[in-house]
Each structure stands twice: as C-alpha cells, then as structure tokens.
VONU-422114 format. One record per residue (C-alpha): residue in three letters; x, y, z. Coordinates in steps of 0.25 Angstrom, whole numbers, padded with zeros to 4 digits, always signed. Layout:
BEGIN
ALAXYZ/...
END
This chain:
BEGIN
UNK+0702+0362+0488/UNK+0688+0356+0491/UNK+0680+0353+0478/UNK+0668+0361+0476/UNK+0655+0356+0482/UNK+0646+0365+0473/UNK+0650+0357+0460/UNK+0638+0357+0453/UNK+0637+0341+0447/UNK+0626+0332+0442/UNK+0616+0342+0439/UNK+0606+0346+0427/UNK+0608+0358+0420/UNK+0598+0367+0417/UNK+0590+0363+0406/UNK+0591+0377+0397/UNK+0596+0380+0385/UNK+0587+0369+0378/UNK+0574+0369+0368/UNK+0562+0366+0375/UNK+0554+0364+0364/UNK+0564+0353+0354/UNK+0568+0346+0365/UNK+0552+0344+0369/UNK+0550+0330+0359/UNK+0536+0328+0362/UNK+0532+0345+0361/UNK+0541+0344+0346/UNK+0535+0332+0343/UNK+0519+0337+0345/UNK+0523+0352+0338/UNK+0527+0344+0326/UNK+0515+0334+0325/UNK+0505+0346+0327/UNK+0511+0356+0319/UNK+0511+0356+0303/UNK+0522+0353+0296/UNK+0525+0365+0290/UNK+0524+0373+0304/UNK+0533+0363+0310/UNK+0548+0368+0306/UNK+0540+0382+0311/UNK+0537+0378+0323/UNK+0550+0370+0328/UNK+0555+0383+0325/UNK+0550+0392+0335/UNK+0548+0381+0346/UNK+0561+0377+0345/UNK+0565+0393+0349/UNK+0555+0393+0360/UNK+0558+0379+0364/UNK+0574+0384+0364/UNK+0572+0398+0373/UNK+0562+0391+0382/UNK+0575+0383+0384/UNK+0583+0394+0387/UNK+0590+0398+0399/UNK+0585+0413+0396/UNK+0570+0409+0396/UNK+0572+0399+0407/UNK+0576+0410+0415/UNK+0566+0420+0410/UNK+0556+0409+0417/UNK+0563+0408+0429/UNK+0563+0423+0431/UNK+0549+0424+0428/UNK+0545+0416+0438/UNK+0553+0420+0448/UNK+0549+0435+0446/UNK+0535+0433+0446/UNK+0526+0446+0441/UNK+0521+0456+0451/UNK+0508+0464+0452/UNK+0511+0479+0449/UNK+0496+0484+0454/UNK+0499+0499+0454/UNK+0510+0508+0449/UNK+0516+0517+0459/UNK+0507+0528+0458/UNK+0495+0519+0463/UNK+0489+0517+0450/UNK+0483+0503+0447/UNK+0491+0496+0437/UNK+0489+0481+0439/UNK+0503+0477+0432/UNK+0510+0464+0434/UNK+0525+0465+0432/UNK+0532+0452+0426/UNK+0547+0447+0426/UNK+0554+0451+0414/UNK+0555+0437+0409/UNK+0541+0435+0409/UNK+0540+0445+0397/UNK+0552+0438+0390/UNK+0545+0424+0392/UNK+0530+0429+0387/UNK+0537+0437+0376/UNK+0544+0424+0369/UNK+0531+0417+0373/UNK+0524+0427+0364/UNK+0534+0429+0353/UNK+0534+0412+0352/UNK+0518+0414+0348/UNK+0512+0406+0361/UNK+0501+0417+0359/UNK+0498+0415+0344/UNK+0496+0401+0342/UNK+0481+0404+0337/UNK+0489+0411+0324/UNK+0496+0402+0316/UNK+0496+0388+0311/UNK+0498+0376+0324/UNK+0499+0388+0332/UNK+0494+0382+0343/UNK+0503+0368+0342/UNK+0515+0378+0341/UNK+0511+0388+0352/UNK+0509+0375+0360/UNK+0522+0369+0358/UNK+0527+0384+0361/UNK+0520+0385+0374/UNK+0523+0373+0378/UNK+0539+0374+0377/UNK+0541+0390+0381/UNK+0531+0389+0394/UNK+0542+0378+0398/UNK+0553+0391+0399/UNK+0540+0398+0411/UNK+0527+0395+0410/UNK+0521+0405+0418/UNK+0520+0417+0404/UNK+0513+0404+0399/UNK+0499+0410+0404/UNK+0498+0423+0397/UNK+0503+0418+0385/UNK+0492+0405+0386/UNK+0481+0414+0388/UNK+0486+0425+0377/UNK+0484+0413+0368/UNK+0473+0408+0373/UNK+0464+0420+0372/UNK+0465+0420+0357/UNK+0452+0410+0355/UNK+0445+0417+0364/UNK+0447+0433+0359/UNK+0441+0426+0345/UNK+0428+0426+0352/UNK+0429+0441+0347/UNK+0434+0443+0336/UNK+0436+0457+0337/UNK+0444+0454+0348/UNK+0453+0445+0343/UNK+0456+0451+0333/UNK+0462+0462+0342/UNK+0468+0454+0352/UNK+0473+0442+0344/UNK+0484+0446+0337/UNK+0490+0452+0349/UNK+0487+0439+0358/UNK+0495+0430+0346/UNK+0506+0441+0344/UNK+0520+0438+0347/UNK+0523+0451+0353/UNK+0524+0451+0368/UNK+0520+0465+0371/UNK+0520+0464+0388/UNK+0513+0479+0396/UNK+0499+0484+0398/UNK+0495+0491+0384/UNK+0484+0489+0375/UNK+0482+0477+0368/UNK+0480+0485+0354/UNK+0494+0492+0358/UNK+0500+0479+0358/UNK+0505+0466+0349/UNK+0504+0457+0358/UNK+0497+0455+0370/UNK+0493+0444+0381/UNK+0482+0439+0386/UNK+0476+0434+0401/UNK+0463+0428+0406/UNK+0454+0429+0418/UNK+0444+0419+0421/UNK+0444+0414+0436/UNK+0439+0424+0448/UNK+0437+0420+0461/UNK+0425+0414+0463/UNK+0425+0406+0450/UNK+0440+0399+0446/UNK+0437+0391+0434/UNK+0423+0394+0435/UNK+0423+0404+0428/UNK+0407+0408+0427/UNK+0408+0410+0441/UNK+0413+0423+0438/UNK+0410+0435+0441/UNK+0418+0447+0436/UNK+0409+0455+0428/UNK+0408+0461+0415/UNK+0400+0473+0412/UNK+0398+0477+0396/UNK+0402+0489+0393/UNK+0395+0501+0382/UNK+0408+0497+0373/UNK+0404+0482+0364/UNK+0409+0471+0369/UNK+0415+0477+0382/UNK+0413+0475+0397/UNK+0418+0479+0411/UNK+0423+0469+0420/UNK+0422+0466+0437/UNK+0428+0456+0443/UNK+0440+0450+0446/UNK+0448+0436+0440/UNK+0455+0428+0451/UNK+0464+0422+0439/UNK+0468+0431+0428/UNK+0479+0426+0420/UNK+0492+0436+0415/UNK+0485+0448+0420/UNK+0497+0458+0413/UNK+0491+0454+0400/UNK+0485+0463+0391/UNK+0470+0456+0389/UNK+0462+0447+0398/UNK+0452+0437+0395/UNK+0442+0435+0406/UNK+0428+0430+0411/UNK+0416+0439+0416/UNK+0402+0440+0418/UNK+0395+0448+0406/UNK+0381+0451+0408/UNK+0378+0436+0399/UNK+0389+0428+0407/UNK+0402+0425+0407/UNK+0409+0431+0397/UNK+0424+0433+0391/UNK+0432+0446+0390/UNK+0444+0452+0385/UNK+0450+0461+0396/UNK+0462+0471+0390/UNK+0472+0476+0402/UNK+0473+0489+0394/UNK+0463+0496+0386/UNK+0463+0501+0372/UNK+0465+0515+0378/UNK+0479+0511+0388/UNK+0472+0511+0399/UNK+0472+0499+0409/UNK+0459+0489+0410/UNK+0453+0488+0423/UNK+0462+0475+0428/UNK+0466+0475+0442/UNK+0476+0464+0446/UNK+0473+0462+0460/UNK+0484+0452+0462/UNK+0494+0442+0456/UNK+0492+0427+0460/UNK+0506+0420+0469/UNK+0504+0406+0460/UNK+0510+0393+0463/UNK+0517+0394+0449/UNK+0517+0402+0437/UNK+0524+0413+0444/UNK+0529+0421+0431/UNK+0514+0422+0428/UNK+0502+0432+0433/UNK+0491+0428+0438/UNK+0482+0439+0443/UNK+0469+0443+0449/UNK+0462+0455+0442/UNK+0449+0464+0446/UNK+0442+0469+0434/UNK+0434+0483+0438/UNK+0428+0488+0427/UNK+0437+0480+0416/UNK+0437+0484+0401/UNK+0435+0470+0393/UNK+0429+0464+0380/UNK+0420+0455+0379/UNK+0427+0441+0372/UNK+0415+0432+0367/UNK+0400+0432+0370/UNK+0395+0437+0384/UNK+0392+0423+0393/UNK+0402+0416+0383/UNK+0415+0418+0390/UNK+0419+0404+0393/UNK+0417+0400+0381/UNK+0424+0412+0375/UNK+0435+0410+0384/UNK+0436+0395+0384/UNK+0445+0396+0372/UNK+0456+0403+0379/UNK+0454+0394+0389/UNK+0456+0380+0381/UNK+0470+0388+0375/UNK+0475+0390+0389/UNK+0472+0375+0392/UNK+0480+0371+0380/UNK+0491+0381+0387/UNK+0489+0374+0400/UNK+0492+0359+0394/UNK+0504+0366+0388/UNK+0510+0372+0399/UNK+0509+0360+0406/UNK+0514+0351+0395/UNK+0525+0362+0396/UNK+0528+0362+0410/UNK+0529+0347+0410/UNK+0539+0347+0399/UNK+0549+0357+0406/UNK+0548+0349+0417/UNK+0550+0336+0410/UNK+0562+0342+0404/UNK+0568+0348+0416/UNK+0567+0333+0423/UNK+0573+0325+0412/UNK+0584+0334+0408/UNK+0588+0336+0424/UNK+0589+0321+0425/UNK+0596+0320+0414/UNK+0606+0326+0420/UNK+0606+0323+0434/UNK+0612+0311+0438/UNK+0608+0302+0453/UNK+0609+0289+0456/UNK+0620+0284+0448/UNK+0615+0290+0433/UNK+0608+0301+0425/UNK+0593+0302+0431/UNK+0587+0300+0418/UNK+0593+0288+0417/UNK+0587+0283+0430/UNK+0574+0274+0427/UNK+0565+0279+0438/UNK+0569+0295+0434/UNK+0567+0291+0419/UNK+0552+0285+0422/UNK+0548+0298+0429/UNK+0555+0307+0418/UNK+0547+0300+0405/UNK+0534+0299+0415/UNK+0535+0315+0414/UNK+0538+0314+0401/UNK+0527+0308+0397/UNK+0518+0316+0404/UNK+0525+0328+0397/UNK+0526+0322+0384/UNK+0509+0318+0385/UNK+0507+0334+0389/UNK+0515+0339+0378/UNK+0509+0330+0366/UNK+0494+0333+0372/UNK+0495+0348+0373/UNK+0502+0350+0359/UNK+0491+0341+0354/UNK+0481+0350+0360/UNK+0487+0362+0352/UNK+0487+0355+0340/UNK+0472+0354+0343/UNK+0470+0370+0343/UNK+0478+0372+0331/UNK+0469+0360+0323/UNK+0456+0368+0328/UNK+0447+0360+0321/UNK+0434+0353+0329/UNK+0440+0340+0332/UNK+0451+0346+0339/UNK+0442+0356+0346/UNK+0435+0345+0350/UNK+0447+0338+0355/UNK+0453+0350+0362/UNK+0440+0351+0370/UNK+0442+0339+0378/UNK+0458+0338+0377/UNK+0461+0350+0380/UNK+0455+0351+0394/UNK+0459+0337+0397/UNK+0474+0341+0392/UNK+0475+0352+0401/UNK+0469+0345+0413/UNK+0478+0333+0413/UNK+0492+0340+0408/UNK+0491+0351+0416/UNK+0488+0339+0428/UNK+0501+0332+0426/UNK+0510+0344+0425/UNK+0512+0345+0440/UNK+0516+0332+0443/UNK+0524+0333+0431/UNK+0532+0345+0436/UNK+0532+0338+0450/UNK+0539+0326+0445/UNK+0549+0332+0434/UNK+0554+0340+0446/UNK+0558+0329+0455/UNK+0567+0324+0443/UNK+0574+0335+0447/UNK+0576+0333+0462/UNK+0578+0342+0472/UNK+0583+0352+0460/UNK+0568+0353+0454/UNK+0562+0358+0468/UNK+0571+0370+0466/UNK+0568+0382+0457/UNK+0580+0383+0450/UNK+0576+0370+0443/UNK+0563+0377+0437/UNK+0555+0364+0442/UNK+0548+0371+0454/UNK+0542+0380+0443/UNK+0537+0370+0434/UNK+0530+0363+0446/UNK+0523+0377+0450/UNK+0520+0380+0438/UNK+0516+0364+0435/UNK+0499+0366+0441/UNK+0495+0377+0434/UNK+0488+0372+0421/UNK+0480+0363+0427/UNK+0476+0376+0436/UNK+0474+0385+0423/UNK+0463+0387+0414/UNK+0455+0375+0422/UNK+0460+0367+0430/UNK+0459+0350+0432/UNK+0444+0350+0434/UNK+0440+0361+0425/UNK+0449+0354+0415/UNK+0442+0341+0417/UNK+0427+0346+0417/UNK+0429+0353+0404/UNK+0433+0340+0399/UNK+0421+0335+0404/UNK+0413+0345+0398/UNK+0419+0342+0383/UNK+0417+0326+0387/UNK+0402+0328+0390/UNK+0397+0340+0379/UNK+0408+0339+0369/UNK+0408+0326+0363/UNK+0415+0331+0351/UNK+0428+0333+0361/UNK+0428+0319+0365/UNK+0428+0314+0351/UNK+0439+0322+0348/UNK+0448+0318+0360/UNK+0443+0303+0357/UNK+0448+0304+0342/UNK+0462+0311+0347/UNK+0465+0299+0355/UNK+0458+0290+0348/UNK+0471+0291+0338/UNK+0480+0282+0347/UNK+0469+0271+0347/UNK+0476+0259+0348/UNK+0490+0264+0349/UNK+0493+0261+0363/UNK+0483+0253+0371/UNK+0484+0259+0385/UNK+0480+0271+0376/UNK+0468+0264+0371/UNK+0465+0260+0384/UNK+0463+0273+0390/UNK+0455+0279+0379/UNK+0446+0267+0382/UNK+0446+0271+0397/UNK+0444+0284+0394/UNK+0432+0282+0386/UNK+0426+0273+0398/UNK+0427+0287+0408/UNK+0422+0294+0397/UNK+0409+0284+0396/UNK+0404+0284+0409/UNK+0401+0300+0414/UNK+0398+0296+0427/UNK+0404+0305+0437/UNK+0412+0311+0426/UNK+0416+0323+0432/UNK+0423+0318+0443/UNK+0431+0308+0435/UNK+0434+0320+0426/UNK+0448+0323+0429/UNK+0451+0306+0427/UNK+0441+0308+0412/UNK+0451+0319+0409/UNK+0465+0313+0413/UNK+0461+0300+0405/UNK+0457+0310+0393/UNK+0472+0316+0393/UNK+0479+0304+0395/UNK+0474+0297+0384/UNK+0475+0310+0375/UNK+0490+0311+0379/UNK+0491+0295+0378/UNK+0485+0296+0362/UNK+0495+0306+0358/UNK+0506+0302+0365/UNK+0503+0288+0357/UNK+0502+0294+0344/UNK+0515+0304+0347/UNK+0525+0300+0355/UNK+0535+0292+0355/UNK+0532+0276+0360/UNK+0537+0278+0372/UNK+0531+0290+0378/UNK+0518+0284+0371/UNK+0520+0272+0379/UNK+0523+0276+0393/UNK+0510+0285+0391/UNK+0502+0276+0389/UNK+0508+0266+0399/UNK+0507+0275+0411/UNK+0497+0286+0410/UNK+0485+0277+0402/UNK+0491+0263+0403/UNK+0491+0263+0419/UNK+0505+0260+0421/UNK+0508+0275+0428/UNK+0511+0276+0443/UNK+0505+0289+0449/UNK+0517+0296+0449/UNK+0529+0300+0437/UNK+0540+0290+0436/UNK+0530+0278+0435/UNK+0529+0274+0420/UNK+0533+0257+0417/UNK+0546+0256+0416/UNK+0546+0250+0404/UNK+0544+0261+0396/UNK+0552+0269+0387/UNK+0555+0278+0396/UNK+0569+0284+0390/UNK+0565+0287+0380/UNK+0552+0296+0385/UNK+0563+0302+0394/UNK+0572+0305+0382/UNK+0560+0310+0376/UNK+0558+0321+0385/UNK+0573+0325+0388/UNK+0574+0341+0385/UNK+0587+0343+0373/UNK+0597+0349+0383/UNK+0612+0348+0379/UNK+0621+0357+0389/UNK+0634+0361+0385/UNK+0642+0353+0393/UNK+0635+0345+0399/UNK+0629+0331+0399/UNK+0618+0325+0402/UNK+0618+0312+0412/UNK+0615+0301+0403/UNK+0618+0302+0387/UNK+0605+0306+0382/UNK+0592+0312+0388/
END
C-alpha cells in the first residue's frame, strides 16, 4: 500500500487555548508598576480570565465568524416602513457582551481604572478588534457628557454599566447602553468647522433639531450619538438618542454602510439627520472643546489597539517559528529569523510600555500629567499607530506562504493593521496638534522633558537623542514641515526613557542601539548582531504547551 501523501508534518499548531494576558511579560509587568499594590492581586484576577478566554478556541472562532459575517443594512421592514436597522452576526453580541461584562466601558469609576481597562483592552481586542470601536467611544464620551451635568448624571451610569443590553429602546428603559460619534461630513473630513449640518433650537431648554448629513458615523446601532453641528453661536456638540423618551425612533436615516479595507465585523455608516431630536452637550460655539475629551480617550484607544494588534502579531510569528523547522533546525533557532523576530519585538514591547504609561497618566489626573498627556498623547498615537503596519507586514512573512492565507488570521491583522493611524486624526492632524501644544502650551513640554528627563545619563545614545531633540525643538524654522520628523524623535525617546528605566537590559539596549543609537537598517531584521537577541525573543514567546506536542527547540 502506498504511504499517504497528506501526512500533515512539520507544521505549527494553532496557537489557542493559551492566556493572552500572563504570557504578555511586558503588558504584566507595566499593570503591576502602575497599579497600587493593593489593587494588584485584584487585578491579575480578572485579566488573567479575560487574557485566558481571549485565548480560547471558542472566542477565537466568535472573531473569525464575525468577520466573515459582516453586518447588513436592514433600511425598511417588509411592509415599506423606514426602520434603519443593522443586523449583526451573532458572535458580535457574544464578543461586545464580555467586552462590557469585563468593565472596558467603566474605567472612569474605580481606582486605576484606566491602567486596568487599558490592559483589558489591550489583551481582548487581540481575540477581534473590530467591536473595539463602540466600546472605545462608549467609553470615551464619559468626559464629555460631564460638560452637563444633568446629562451625565442620566447617561453615565448606563455607559460604565456592565450589562450589555443590544436593541433599539430607550436609554431610560435600559442598564446599559452604548455610544457612537459623528463628526466628519463630506465636505470637511477632519476639519470639522467646515461643517455644515445644522441645528435649530427648539421651545423645549437645551434642545435642537438637526439637518445634515455625517459622512463618518461610527457604530450607528448604538443607542446615543455624540455629534458636531452649527448652532446659531458655532459649532457646537449634541447628544443624539436613537429612540426617544416616548419609544418612538429619532429621525436617523442610515443611507448606507461603508465596504472597508478591514474592520469588517464593524459598522460604519452614513446617516441624514431631517429634523433630529438632540441635546445640547456644552456651550453653543464650544463643541470642539467640549468634544475634544472624547476625542483624547479614543486616541489613547487608538495606541492600544495598535500596541494590541502588534502583540498578536508578534505572538503568532514567534510561536509559528518556534515550531516550524527549514533549513536544517527550529526557525527560531535560525540567526537571521531570530534578528527580525526580537526587532518586532521590540517594537511591540516599546508600544506596550508607552500606551500603559499613557493610562497611568489619566488615572493620576493631576496637572503635570495633564500636561504630559497633551504632548504625549498625540505623538503616541501618531508614531504607534505608524509602525503597526509594517509590523503586521513583517510578522506575516514569518509565516511564509501560510500567513498570506486567511485561515492563518494574519491577512486580518494586516487589514485591520492602517486603521488607527486613519482614526480620530490621522498622521498629520496628529502631528499639528503636537505642534500646537509645543508652541502655546509650554507647560506640556516641561512635563514631557521631566518624564524623560528620569533616564538622564542611563544610556548615552539616550542622552544623545534627548539632546538632538532639543536642537529641532530650538530652531522653529520651517516647523511645520518637519513636523512629522519633530514628532517621531518625540516618541522615540519617550519610548527610549521607559524602556531604560523598565525593561530588562537587553530590550533596553537593542532600543537604544537601533531606533536612537543609528544602528537600524530600514527594514526589520536589521539590529547589531551583537545584541542579546535570545533573550528579547524569549521575552516575547506566548506560554503555549499543547498536549502532545513539542515544540522544535527546547525552550521558546
């Protein structure tokens, strides 16, 4: 008899069934520096539960299958009548609902709540990260509803509740409810005062009708939106309900979904407002400044996604070469594939320490980190969300040939891998702003400067590029078009000084050598080889023991 020729040999398998939050050295490692001691045990507890169902087969597949079932438009019921419904896969529920029951909408109500819903959203975004977007902005628009107080105080408890209430009802008939945002039209995109849907006040206080229309608006099945209109003083902010007090539906036409590049299991819609029942948020002609709260959340959520996204890539690539043998031996073991896989690591290492340090920022809430988080928080979100792609990109190709096909969940990743840096600003918004805080803002400069400033003299290709930094930053000449260079330098060495002070030598070391030391060739896979490159490598290995089988060298 002819031996099989569908023997299945020398291939990886599927990296499930393992905690995506423990095995994560660098993401346990910043929880427990940020987080008081007593919170810590607390904590560990219920990331570690997140970290091991985001692991799972089961949610793995609830991703998969809400991707590949994207939602549809339902614009009318059979009987003609305008019901402007979208329809989602049944595993988007599931996934939103243990989003919500794990509190990554209620950070702004308990102590370093913002350190553990970072850590949270950083490890179950990694199971899909498309449900991601309304539970970012149900979070985000917390801040902003405080701008009326009686507003808040009816929507707030139901925006950090852990109760996932999906359907079109009432806000006051439910415990839970989600939040979307509209800001971009047409004409405008990120130019928001360009815009021109209208509100008109109305005889009841504080209430308007809207016209216009939102070329962008974010989860539109949600049950309130937060969105920019012209009042008669200016641009102002209001909180659109979907259905009003009395059950009946808001004027909120969805005119069609969007066909993205990635983020399939997500909506993204464009709506008509005709006469729209909403509620003044903040002062008339404030609304950016009203809005620009929610705004600076959902940044923060941008850098996560994308510290996220570049961890589950980094994890896929080094537990497949792990074991996948060529050439003679494990991959892993080979030098050229282990320089690439500790170059992503260390970009994915850099993006993790900086985003949780950004959250530990929010939860401080005094001035000085205010003032930090003015400057860092834009430069953050320009430069990780830059180096995700490239990130995915690479990681793939670890794979080979396997990670150009879907059953892998690579292609996904890559899809999904431009989107932040698109969201809420993209690279040059994100880099003017920084601009703005370096020119009218000198209190957010000082507080960056003193952050850094903390590594002084640890590593001297550190001190170096602080020095640098502060050469651009003296001559303003032309400044604007060097801003994308002022801002890149700006993340770097903020990565660079925590990365001294927190991890291990090694990872300390090959940053500092090759992205502010100048010993970096353009593309991953190019640090000195002297480095301690095994170790950052080990470092980043995902804890993944199989029953039965081993992996292709004797540690990872």
């Amino acid at each position: 008899m002819a031996p099989s020729t569908h023997t299945v040999t020398n291939q990886a398998p599927p990296l499930v069934g393992y905690d995506v939050f423990t095995s994560d050295r660098a993401l346990t490692e910043a929880v427990a520096r940020h987080l008081d001691p007593e919170l810590l045990d607390g904590a560990r507890a219920e990331l570690g539960a997140l970290g091991a169902a985001a692991g799972s087969a089961e949610v793995q597949e609830w991703g998969a299958r809400a991707n590949e079932h994207p939602p549809k438009l339902r614009t009318h019921d059979r009987y003609g009548r305008r019901i402007d419904e979208v329809d989602f896969h049944p595993a988007w529920h599931l996934l939103l609902e243990r989003a919500v029951s794990a509190g990554l909408t209620s950070a702004w109500t308990r102590p370093g709540g913002h350190v553990r819903r970072a850590a949270g959203f950083l490890v179950w975004t990694q199971a899909e990260a498309g449900h991601g977007c309304p539970v970012s902005m149900t979070h985000a628009a917390v801040p902003a509803l405080r701008a009326e107080p009686a507003l808040a105080a009816a929507w707030e408890p139901k925006l950090t509740s852990t109760v996932y209430e999906p359907g079109l009802r009432p806000a006051a008939q439910k415990t839970g409810v989600l939040l979307g945002m509209g800001m971009t039209e047409k004409q405008g995109g990120s130019d928001v005062r360009a815009n021109t849907t209208s509100a008109e006040p109305l005889s009841e206080p504080d209430a308007y009708a809207l016209r216009g229309h939102k070329w962008f608006c974010s989860a539109p099945m949600s049950d309130g939106f937060l969105v920019l209109a012209q009042a008669p003083d200016g641009l102002t902010c209001f909180l659109v309900p979907r259905v009003l007090d009395d059950g009946s539906r808001n004027a909120f036409a969805i005119q069609r979904l969007k066909d993205k590049l990635g983020n399939r299991s997500n909506a993204s819609a464009e709506v008509e407002f005709d006469g729209t029942w909403a509620r003044r948020v903040g002062e008339e002609g404030r609304g950016v400044r009203t809005i620009i709260e929610m705004v600076a959340a959902t940044r923060l959520d941008c850098v996560l996604g994308s510290a996220a996204l570049m961890r589950q890539a980094v994890a896929q690539a080094v537990h497949h070469t792990t074991y996948r043998s060529a050439f003679g031996g494990p991959l892993i073991d080979k030098p050229l594939m282990r320089n690439v896989l500790a170059d992503l690591a260390l970009e994915s290492e850099a993006a993790t320490t900086l985003a949780l340090r950004l959250a530990a920022a929010y939860d401080d809430g005094g001035d000085q980190e205010r003032a930090f988080l003015r400057l860092a928080l834009p430069a953050a979100k320009y430069w990780v969300t830059k180096r995700c792609t490239p990130v995915a990109v690479e990681a793939s190709e670890c794979l080979g040939g396997n990670g150009y096909v879907e059953e892998s969940g690579m292609p996904r990743l890559l899809r999904e891998s431009p989107l932040n840096s698109i969201w809420e600003g993209a690279g040059n918004v994100q880099a003017l702003d920084v601009l703005r805080a370096l020119q009218r803002e000198p209190l957010a400069l000082d507080a960056f400067l003193r952050e850094v400033g903390r590594s002084r003299g640890a590593d001297h290709r550190l001190d170096g590029a602080i020095k640098g930094l502060l050469t651009e930053l003296a001559d303003l000449h032309g400044i604007e078009a060097r801003a994308r260079r002022v801002v890149e330098r700006l993340a770097l060495v903020l990565q660079g000084s925590l990365l001294v002070r927190f991890a291990p030598p090694d990872v300390a070391d090959a940053f500092c050598a090759s992205r502010l030391g100048g010993d970096w060739g353009s593309a991953f896979g190019t640090l000195p080889h002297t480095l301690g490159l095994r170790s950052i490598v080990d470092r980043a290995a995902p804890d993944f023991s199989p029953s039965g089988t081993s992996p292709a060298r004797g540690t990872t």
